[in-house]
Structure formats: C-alpha cells, structure tokens
N, C-alpha and C positions, 0 to 999 in steps of 0.2 A: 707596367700598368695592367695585362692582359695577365699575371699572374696574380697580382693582389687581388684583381677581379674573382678569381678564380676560385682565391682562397674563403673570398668573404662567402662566396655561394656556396662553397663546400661547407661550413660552419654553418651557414642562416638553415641549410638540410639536415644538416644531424641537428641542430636545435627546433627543429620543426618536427621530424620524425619524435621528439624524446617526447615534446609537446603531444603529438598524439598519442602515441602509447597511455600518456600517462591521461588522458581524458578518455582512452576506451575504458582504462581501467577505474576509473571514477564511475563507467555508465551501466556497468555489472547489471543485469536483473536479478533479481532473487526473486526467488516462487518459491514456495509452496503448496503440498495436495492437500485437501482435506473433503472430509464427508458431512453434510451439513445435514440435518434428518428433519429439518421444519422449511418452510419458504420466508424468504427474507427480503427486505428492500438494499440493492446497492446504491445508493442515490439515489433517484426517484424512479429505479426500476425494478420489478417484482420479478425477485431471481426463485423457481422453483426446486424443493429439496433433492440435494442430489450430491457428484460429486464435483470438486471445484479446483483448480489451478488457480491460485492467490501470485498476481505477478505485481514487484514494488520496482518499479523504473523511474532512477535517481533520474533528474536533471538540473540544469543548475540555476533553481529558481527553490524558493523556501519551500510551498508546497508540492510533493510529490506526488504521483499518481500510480495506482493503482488498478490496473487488469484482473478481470475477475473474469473467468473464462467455465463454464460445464464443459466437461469431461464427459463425450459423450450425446451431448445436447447442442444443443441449437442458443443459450443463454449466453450472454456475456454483457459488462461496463468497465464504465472506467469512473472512478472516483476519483478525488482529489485528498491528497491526508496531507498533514503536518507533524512532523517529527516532535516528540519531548521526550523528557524525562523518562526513564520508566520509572517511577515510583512506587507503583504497587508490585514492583519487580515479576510481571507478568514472566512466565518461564516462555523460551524460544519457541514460536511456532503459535502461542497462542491464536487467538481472534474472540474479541470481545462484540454483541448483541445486545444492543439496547433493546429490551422486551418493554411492551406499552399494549398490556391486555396478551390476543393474541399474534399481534405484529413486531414482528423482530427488524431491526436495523442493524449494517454491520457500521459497527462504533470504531474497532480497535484491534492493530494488528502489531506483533511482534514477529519480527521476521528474523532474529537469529540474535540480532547486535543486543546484548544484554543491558544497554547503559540505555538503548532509545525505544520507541513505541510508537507508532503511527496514528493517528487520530484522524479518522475520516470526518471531511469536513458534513456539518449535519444539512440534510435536503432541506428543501421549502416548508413539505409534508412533513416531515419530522421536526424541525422545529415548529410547526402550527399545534402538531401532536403532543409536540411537549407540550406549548402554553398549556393547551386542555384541557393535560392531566397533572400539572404541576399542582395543585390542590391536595392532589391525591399522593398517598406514599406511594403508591403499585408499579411505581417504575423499577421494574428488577434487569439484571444485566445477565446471560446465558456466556459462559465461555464454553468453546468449543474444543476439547483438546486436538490435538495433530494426531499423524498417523506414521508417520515417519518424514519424507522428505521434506 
C-alpha cells in the first residue's frame, strides 16, 4: 500500500512540474523599444514623447494587457488589447495611432506573431472623440516603425 502510495505521488509530481513549465511558457512577455516623437494617450493617460518599452503580457483571459513603460521617465499604463487577425499584415514591431486633429491614440500593436495584431481596447475619451469627429473624414492613423528590438 505504502508503495502504490508512493508511486501515485511520484507521478501526480512529474505531472504537475510538466504542468508548470508548460504555463511559464505560455506566460512569455514580449516587449518592444520604440521612439515615439509626438505625445500620445495610452488609455485615458497622457504619455509624453519619448522613448518607450511596449510589454504584451499573455494571460489566460481573451483580453491581454499591455505595459507601456518610458525609458528614462517617470511615464507608464497598462492597457487592455484583444488579439485578431492581422489583416492588413502589419510587419513585426509595428504600433498603430489613431490621430483625431492633434491627439494621437495608441490603437494597434504587432508584437512579432505575424498571423495576430493586438487592438487596444478604445478609452472613454476616445470613443466620445470618435463620436465627434465621426462626421468628419480627418480621422488619419500614424504608424510608428521599430527600431530594432
């Protein structure tokens, strides 16, 4: 008995370690640096132009969130985005800027995986912004290119 016992707990361990591993490995961050040369809203926070650590920290809920850290500064949030398609087959590294006049929103980030795209979910203030310029064509979009990492 005291060795069946023994057996099942050595088992339920190596099945529980394989268990972790394979969920550190799911929890990966990816970042990205980039230089951003305007001021920008990260969800309802006025990030000033500079440079930036872009962090996509999976977990295991459909929306992801997003670390938006200066390099440098004293600035940082945390967004929420949603994974899709990448259809407009944004190249790696991108970050897409909803422009409305002169107020930029970060919209859109491609963090490496060429098939997906991240969609930061829109603030309060930027969707009221949209309503109120939805009339108007002048909604333009700013991509940012990378810099290397």
């Amino acid at each position: 008995m005291f060795k069946r016992s023994l057996q099942i707990l050595a088992v339920s361990a190596l099945v529980l370690s394989a268990l972790t591993a394979g969920a550190s490995a799911q929890s990966l961050v990816v970042a990205k640096k980039v230089k951003i040369d305007f001021d920008f809203y990260a969800g309802k926070k006025l990030m000033p132009a500079g440079e930036y650590e872009f962090k996509l920290t999976p977990n295991h809920q459909t929306h992801k969130l997003v670390q938006i850290r200066q390099i440098g500064g004293d600035a940082n949030a945390i967004v929420a985005s949603v994974p899709s398609l990448n259809v407009k087959e944004l190249k790696p590294g991108a970050i897409i800027f909803n422009r409305y006049g002169d107020q930029y929103y970060l919209a859109r980030l491609q963090f490496g995986d060429s098939a997906y795209v991240h969609n930061v979910i829109k603030s309060k203030s930027e969707r009221k912004l949209l309503r109120a310029v939805a009339a108007s064509s002048n909604n333009n979009q700013a991509i940012v290119p990378t810099t290397g990492q």
